[in-house]
C-alpha positions in Angstrom: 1.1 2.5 -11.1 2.3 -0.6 -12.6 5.3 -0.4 -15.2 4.6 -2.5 -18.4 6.7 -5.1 -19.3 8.0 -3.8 -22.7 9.7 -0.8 -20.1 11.5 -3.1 -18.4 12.4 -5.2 -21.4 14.2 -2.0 -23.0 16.1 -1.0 -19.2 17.5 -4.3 -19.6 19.6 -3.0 -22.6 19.8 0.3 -21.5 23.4 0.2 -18.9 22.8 3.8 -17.5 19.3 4.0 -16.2 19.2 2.6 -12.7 18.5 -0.8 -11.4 14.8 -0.2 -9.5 13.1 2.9 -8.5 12.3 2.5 -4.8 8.9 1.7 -4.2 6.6 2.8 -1.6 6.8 0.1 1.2 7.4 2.4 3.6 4.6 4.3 3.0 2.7 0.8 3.2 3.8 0.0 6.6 3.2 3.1 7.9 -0.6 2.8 6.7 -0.8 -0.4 7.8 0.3 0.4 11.4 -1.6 3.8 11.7 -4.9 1.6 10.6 -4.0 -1.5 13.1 -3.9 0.9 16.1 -6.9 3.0 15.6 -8.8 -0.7 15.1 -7.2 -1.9 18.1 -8.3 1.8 20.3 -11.6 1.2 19.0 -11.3 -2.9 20.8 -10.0 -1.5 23.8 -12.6 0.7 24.0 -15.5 -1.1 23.4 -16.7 -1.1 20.1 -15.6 -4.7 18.7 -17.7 -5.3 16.1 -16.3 -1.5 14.7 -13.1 -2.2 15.0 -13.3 -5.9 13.5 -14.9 -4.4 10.5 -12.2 -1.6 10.2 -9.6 -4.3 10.5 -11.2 -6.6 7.8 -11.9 -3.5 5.4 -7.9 -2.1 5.9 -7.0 -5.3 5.4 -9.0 -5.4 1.9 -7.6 -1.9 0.9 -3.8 -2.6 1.9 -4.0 -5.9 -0.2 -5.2 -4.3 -3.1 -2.7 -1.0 -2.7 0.0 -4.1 -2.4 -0.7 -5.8 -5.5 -1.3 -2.4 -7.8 -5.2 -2.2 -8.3 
């Protein structure tokens, strides 16, 4: 979930909390890659309009993950 700006305002003052908590990009990628080859098995084996969907839909769902919705 999204931090809110008043947090981050006050870590600025506050010298022992750490700089960023690391965020879940790999966690991203790995979604991203596991949903690009299943698509890509269902192209290979046939079932295009499937797969282009799944591709479009994941594609939908991984923008929205990125940008905190």
């Amino acid at each position: 979930m999204a931090e809110d700006d008043f947090r981050r305002w006050e870590r600025e003052f506050d010298s022992g909390s750490p700089d960023d908590v690391p965020s879940e990009g790999r966690g991203m990628v790995l979604a991203a890659g596991v949903t690009a080859t299943g698509c890509a098995a269902m192209i290979a084996v046939g079932q295009v309009s499937l797969g282009a969907a799944g591709l479009v839909l994941s594609s939908v769902i991984l923008l929205l993950w990125r940008i905190g919705m």
